[in-house]
N, C-alpha and C positions, 0 to 999 in steps of 0.2 A: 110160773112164779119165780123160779130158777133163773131165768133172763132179766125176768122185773130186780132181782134183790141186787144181781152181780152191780151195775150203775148203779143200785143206791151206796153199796159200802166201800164202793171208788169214790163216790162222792164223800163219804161218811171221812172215807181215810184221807182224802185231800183236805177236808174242814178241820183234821185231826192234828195233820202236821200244818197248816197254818196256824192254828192257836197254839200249840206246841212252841213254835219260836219266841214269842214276845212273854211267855211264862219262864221259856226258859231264863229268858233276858231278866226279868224281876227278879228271879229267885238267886242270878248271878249278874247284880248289878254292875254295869261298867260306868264307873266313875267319872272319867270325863263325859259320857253320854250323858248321863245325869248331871253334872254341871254345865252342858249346855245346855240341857231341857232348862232347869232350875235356875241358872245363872241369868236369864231375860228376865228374874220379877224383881225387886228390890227386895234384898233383905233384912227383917224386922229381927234376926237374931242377935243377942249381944256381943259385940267384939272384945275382948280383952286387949290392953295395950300390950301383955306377953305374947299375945298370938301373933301381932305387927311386927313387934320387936324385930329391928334387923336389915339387912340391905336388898333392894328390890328395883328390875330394873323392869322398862317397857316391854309388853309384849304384844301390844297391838290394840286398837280401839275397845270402848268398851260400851254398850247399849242396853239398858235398862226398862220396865216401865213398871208403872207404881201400883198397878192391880193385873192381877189374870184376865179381866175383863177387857182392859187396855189393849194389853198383849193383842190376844183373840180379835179384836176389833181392829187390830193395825195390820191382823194378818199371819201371827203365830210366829214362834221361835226364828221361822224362815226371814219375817220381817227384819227380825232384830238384828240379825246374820247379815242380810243384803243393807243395812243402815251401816252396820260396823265394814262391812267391806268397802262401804263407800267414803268413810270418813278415814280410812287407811291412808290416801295419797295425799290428803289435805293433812294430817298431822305427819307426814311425814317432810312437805314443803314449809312447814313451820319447823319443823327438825325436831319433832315431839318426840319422834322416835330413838333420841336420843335421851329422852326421859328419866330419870333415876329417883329413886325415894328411900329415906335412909330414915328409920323409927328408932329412936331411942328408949330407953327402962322408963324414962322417965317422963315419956308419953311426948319430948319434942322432937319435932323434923326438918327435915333439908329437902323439898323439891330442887332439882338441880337437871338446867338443862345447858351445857356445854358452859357458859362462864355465869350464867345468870343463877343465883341461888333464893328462891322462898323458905325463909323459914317461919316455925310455926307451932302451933302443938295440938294435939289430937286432946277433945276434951267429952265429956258424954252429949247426948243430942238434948236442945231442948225440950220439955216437958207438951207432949204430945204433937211432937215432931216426927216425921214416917222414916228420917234416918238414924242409923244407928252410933252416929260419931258426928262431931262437929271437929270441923279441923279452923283452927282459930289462927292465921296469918299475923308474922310482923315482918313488915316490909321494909323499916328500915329508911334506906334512901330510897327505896323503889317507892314511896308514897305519892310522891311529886307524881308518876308517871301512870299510878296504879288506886282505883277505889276498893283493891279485894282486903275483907277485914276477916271476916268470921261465917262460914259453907257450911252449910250440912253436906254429910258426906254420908253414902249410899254404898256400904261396905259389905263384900261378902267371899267370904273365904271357900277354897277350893281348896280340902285338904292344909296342908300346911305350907306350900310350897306355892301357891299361886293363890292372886287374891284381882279382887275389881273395887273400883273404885268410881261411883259416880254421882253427879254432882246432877242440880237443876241447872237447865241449856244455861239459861243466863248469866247465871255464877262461872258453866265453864269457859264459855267465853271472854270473861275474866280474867282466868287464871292462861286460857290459851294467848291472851295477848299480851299479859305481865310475864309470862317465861319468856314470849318469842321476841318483847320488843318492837311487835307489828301494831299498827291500829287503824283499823280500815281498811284494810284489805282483801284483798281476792279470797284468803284464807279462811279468813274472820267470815265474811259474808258467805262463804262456800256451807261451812262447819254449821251458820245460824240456820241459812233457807234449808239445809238438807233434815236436820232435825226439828223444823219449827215443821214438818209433815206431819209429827206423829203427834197427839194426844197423850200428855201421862208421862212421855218419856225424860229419863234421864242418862247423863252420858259421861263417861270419863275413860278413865283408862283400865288396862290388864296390865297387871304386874306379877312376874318371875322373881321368886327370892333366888340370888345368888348366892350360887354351887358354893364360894368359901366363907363359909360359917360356923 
């Protein structure tokens, strides 16, 4: 029996420290782990235009989708990750990457990319809408050239210092073609077939609030 027990509590004690790890992980959350698990579903929490307030610049794509089930079905977290890795070089040929977003108190904005500026204002979502803000555009002179009026906007905060912002494809392709001044192009068509793959999904951008605040 001595021989039989010793294998069993080698086993016992390898099943011990494998669950041991991912307990320890819950009970000492890592926050950005946690916002990349959490950050692929849209969030249905309320934003405050205090929370916004303030200067924010690009920090690289951002990919969404509108249920757990979605997700799961596209493929899991990994999905959303290899979408956003791949919509990197296309907004960066659009010069997206040079993106900035500035929120004011009083709930208006400046999307701003190198000379081209949207402005706009953040207003609540409509009444049984799955986003949490609508951002309501005035273009200004850019109307001639531009149909983006009034987005739901798919917001979700990551502590206070990092935020996502996404839209439904079609809207973004919208606003990707009134900041860059492209229409028809390689970009545009790159940015639509690469996300018209998934079901459910929505896409915009990550934004960094800038360090002088």
């Amino acid at each position: 029996m001595t021989s039989f027990r010793k294998p069993l509590a080698i086993v016992w004690l390898l099943i011990m420290a494998a669950i041991s790890v991912p307990v320890k992980a819950l009970s000492n959350p890592n926050p950005d782990l946690l916002s990349g698990l959490l950050g692929n579903l849209i969030s249905t929490d309320k934003v405050s235009v205090a929370s916004l307030a303030g200067s924010w610049s690009y920090d690289g794509p951002a990919v969404t989708f509108k249920s757990d089930n979605l997700l799961k079905k596209a493929g899991g977290v990994a999905a959303a990750t290899a979408a956003e890795e791949k919509l990197a070089p296309y907004y960066r040929k659009a010069g997206l990457d040079k993106l900035t977003l500035t929120v004011n108190s009083d709930s208006t904005f400046v999307m701003k990319v190198k000379t081209i500026k949207l402005n706009g204002k953040f207003e609540s979502a409509d009444e049984g809408s799955a986003a949490n803000m609508k951002m309501v555009f005035d273009l200004g002179p850019l109307k001639a050239i531009s149909s983006l009026t009034a987005v739901d906007a798919y917001i979700t905060m990551s502590g206070s210092n990092k935020m996502g912002i996404t839209f439904d494809v079609s809207k973004l392709i919208v606003i990707i073609r009134t900041l860059s001044s492209i229409s028809g192009n390689s970009t545009i068509k790159g940015v639509s077939s690469l996300l018209e793959q998934y079901d459910g999904v929505t896409a915009g951008f990550e934004f960094k609030r800038d360090k002088k605040q």
